[in-house]
C-alpha positions in Angstrom: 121.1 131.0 128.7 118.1 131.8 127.7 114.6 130.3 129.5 113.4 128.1 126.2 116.8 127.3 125.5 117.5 126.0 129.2 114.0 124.1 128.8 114.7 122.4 125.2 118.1 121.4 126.6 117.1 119.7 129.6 113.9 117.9 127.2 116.2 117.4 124.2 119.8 116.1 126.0 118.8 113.3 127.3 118.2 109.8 126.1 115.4 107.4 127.4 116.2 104.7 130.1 117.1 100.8 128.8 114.1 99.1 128.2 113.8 96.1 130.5 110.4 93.4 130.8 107.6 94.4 133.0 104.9 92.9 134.9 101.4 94.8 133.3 100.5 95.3 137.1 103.6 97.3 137.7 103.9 98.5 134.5 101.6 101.8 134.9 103.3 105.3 134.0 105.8 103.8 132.5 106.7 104.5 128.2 106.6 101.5 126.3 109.9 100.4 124.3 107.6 98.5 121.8 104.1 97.8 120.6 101.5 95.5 123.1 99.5 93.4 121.0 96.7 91.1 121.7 97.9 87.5 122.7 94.7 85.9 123.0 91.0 86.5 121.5 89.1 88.4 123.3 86.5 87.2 124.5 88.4 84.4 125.0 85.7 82.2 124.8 81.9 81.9 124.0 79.9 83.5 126.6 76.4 85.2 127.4 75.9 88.8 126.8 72.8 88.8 129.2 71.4 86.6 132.3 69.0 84.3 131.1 68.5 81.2 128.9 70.5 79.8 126.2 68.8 78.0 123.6 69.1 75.7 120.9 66.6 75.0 117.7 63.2 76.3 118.1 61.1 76.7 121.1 59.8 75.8 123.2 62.6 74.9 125.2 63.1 72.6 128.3 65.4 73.6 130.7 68.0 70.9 131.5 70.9 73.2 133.8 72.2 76.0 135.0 75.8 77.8 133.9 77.1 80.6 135.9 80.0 82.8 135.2 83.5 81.2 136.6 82.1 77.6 136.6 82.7 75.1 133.7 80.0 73.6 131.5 79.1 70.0 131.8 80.6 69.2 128.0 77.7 68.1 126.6 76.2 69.8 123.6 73.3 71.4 123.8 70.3 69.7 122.2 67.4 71.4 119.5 64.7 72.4 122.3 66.6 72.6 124.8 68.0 75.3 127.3 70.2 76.2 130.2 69.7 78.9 132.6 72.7 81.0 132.2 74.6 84.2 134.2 76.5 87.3 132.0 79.7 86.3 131.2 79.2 82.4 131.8 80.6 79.9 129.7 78.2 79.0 126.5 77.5 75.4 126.0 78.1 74.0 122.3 75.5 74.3 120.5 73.6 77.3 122.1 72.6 79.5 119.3 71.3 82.5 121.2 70.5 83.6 124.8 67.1 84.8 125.8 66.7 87.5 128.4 64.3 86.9 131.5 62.9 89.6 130.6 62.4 88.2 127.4 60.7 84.5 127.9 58.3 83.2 130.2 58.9 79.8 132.1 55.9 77.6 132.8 56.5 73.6 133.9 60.3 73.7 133.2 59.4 75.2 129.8 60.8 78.7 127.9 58.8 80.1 125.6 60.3 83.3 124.2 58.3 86.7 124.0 57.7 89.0 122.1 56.1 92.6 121.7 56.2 94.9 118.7 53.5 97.4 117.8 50.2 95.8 117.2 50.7 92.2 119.3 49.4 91.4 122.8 52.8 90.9 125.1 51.8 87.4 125.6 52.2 86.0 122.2 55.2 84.1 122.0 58.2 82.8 119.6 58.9 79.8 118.1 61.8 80.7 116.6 64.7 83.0 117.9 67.0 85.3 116.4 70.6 83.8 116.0 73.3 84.6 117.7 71.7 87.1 120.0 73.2 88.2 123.1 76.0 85.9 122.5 79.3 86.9 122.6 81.8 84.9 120.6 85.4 84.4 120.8 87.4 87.1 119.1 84.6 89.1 118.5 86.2 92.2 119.7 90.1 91.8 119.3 92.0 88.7 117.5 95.6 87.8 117.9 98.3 90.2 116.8 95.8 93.0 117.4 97.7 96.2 118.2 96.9 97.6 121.8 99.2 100.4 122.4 102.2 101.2 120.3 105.3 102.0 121.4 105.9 105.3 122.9 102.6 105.2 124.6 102.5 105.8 128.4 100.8 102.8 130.3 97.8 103.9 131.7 95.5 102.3 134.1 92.9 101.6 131.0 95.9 100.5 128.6 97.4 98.1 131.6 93.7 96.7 131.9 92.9 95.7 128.2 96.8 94.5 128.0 95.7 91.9 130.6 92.1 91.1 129.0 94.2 90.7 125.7 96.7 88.0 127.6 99.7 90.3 127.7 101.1 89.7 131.3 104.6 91.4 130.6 105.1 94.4 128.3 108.9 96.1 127.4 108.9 99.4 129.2 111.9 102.0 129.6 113.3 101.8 133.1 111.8 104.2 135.4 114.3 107.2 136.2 115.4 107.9 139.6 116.0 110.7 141.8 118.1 111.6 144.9 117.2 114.6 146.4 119.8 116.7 148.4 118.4 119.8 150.7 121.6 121.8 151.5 121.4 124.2 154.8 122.1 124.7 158.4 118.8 126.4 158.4 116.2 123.3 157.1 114.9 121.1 159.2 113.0 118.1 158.3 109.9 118.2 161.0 108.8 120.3 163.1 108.3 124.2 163.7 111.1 125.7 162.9 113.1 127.7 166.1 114.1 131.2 165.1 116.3 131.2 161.9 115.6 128.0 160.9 113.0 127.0 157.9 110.7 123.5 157.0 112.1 121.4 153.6 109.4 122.4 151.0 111.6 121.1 148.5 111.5 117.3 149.4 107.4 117.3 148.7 107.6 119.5 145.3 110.9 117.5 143.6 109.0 114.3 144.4 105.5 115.2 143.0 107.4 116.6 139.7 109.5 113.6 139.3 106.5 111.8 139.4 104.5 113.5 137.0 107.3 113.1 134.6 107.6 109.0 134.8 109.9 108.7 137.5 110.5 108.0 140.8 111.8 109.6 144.1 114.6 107.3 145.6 115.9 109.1 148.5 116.2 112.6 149.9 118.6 113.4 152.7 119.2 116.8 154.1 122.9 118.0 154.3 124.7 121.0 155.9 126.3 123.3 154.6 129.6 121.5 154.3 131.7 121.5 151.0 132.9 117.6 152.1 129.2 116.1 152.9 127.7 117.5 149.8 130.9 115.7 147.9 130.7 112.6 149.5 126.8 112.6 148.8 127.4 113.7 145.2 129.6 110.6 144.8 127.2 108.2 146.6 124.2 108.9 145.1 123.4 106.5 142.7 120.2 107.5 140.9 120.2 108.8 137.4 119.2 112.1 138.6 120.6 114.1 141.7 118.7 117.1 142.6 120.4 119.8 145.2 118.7 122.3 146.6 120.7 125.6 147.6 124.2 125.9 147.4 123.6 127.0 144.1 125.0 130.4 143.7 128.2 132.6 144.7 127.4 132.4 148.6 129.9 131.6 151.5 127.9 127.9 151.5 127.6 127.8 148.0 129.8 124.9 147.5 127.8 122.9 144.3 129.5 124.5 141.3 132.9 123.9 142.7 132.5 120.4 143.5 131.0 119.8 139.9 133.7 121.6 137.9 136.3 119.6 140.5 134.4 116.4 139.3 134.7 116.8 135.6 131.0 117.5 135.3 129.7 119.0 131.7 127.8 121.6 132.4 124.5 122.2 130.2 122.7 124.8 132.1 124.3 127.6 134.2 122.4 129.9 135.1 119.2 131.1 133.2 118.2 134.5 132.1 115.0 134.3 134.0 113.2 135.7 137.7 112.8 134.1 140.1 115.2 131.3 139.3 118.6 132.6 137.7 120.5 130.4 139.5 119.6 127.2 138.6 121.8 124.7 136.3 122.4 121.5 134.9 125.2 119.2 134.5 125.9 115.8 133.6 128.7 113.7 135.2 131.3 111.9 133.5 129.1 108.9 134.6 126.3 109.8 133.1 124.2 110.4 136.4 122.9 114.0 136.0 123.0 116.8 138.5 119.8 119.3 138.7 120.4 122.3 140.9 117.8 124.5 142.3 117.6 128.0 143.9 117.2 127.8 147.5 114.4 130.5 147.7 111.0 128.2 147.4 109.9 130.2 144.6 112.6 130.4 142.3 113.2 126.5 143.0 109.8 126.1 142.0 110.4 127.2 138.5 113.7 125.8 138.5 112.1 122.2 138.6 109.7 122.9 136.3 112.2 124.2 133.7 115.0 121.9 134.4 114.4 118.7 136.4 110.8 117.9 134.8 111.9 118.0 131.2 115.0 115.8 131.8 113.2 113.6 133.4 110.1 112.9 131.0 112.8 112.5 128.5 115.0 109.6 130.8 111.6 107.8 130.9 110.9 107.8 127.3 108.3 110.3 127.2 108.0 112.1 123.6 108.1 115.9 123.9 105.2 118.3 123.8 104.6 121.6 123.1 104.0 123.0 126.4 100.8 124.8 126.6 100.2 128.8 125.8 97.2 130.7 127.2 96.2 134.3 127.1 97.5 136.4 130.3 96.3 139.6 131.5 97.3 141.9 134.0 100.5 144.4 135.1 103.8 142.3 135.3 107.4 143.7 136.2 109.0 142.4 133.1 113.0 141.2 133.0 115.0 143.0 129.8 116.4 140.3 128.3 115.0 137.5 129.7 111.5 136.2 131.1 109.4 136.9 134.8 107.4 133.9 135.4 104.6 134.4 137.1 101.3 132.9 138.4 98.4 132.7 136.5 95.1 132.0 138.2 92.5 129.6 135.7 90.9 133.5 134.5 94.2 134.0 133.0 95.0 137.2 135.4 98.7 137.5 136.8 99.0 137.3 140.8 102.1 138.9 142.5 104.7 136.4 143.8 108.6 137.0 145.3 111.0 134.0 145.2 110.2 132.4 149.1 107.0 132.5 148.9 104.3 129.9 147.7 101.3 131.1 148.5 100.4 132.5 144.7 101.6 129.6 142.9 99.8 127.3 145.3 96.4 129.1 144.8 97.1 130.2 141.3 97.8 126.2 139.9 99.6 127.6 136.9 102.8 130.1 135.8 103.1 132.1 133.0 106.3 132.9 131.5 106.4 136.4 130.3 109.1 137.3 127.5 110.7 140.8 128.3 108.2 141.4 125.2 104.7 140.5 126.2 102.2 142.9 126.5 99.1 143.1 128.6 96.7 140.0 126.8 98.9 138.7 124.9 99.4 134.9 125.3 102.6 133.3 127.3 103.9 129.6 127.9 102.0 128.1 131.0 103.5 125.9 133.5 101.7 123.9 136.0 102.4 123.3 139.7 102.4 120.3 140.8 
């Protein structure tokens, strides 16, 4: 299969997750399954705009309180000529018709006298009579019920959880977040450690999580599993997250058990094998079940891309993410390109290519992104870019 093909099925096949009720505070990265609206005005009350006095009638005004933010007013209305000293944010008393700023007013023997300055007066004249409403911040001045807040389709971010809360919303309807078990196949990987002779660290474990989490979902488990056709069976059965990703045992090898088992478990397969380097083994399948099985080179590399072209996609779309265009950029440098299919490689932020096998990490790591080169590209032209995670 070709490498857009391979992408658009893994973003296109699958459906998003059931839609379930969601505490705002846990609600963040989550896609909404419908609209947040405002459920209360906001401000939900009255309050002061600034730290100073709020007044009623003309001045000057006699101070008969105080009102700070949090604490309740003393429920009696505020008289003509007089005030309360008053914090940002507090409460407004009925009948306050504006707030003056210290800054603003001078107090002499319990007294407020508002001042003012414009070109031509000496600071110390005063006012009589304020300005309405000012610094005064009124119920439902910036959002009234039914208000829309975020449609649906929108991913909940930090800011859109925040003004969900201010706006009374304590529960919105999200799609369920997808999960993901992570298999590492191999006599050789060891989970800790430095690795004896023959034996190498699990990169894969770090990478699959950080993916799965930039696409809306969540890392359930990973185990490590030898290269044993039964374990990997067993495991394959057990696992019960909507995604399963195995690393290795993903070609023709001695240990390459993964195919097998999946044809032996009535998997459809959507992706086998991609026309693309590193990377060519990877596939996709989807169990009778409906759990879904990502498989990814062994090689660090090529398992790299593999996440990024499968296991990323089919993820965003399980959590209800809409697809995007993925991003093109204009790549220079020499490239060894594949007839008939694409090299990806790594693109420093300059655009230049950088030279990369399938173990090694080193060039993606410092590069940041890929670029996947049709057998067709040319020095400068631009290519589809794909970000490590």
């Amino acid at each position: 299969m070709s490498w857009p093909e391979a992408y658009a099925t893994a973003r296109d096949t699958a459906k998003p997750l059931a839609s379930e009720l969601t505490p705002v505070v846990e609600a963040t990265g989550r896609v909404l399954a419908a609209a947040v609206r405002c459920e209360r005005p906001v401000p939900a009350f009255d309050n002061a705009a600034m730290d100073g006095y709020a007044i009623a009638g003309d001045g000057p005004w006699t101070v008969r309180g105080r009102v700070l933010a949090g604490h309740a007013v003393d429920g009696e209305r505020l008289l003509p000529g007089t005030a309360v000293e008053i914090a940002t944010g507090a409460l407004l008393p009925a009948g306050a018709e504006a707030v003056l700023p210290y800054e603003d007013c001078r107090i002499e023997n319990n007294l407020v006298t508002e001042l003012r300055d414009p070109p031509g007066v000496r600071p110390a004249e005063a006012r009589t009579a304020p300005r309405r409403r000012r610094h005064i911040r009124r119920a439902g001045d910036a959002l009234s019920p039914g208000t829309l807040i975020a449609p649906a389709g929108r991913i909940v971010t930090a800011t859109v959880a925040a003004a969900a809360l201010q706006a009374g919303a304590e529960q919105v309807l999200a799609h369920r977040q997808p999960t993901v078990t992570m298999l590492v196949t191999g006599d050789e990987v060891i989970t800790e450690g430095t690795p004896g002779p023959g034996r190498v660290r699990d990169i894969f474990t770090g990478l699959v999580t950080a993916i799965t989490a930039r696409a809306g979902g969540r890392m359930e488990t990973s185990r490590r599993l030898p290269d044993d056709p039964g374990t990997l069976g067993e495991a394959l059965a057990g696992a019960c997250s909507d995604v399963i990703v195995v690393s290795g045992s993903s070609s023709a090898g001695a240990a390459d058990h993964l195919h097998r088992l999946l044809t032996e478990a009535n998997a459809t397969w959507l992706v086998r094998g991609v026309a693309c380097r590193p990377g060519h083994p990877q596939a996709l399948a989807a169990l009778p079940d409906g759990r879904f099985v990502a498989s990814l080179p062994g090689n660090p590399y090529a398992g790299l891309v593999a996440a990024l072209t499968l296991l990323e996609p089919l993820v965003a779309a399980l959590a209800g993410r809409p697809p995007t265009a993925l991003p093109v950029a204009t790549v220079t440098g020499p490239a060894k390109l594949m007839p008939g299919g694409v090299r990806i490689v790594p693109v420093g932020p300059g655009g230049d290519l950088a030279a990369a096998g399938s173990v090694g990490l080193h060039a993606a790591a410092v590069a940041g992104t890929l670029a996947v080169l049709p057998d067709a590209w040319t020095d400068g032209d631009p290519a589809v870019i794909l970000t490590v995670p």
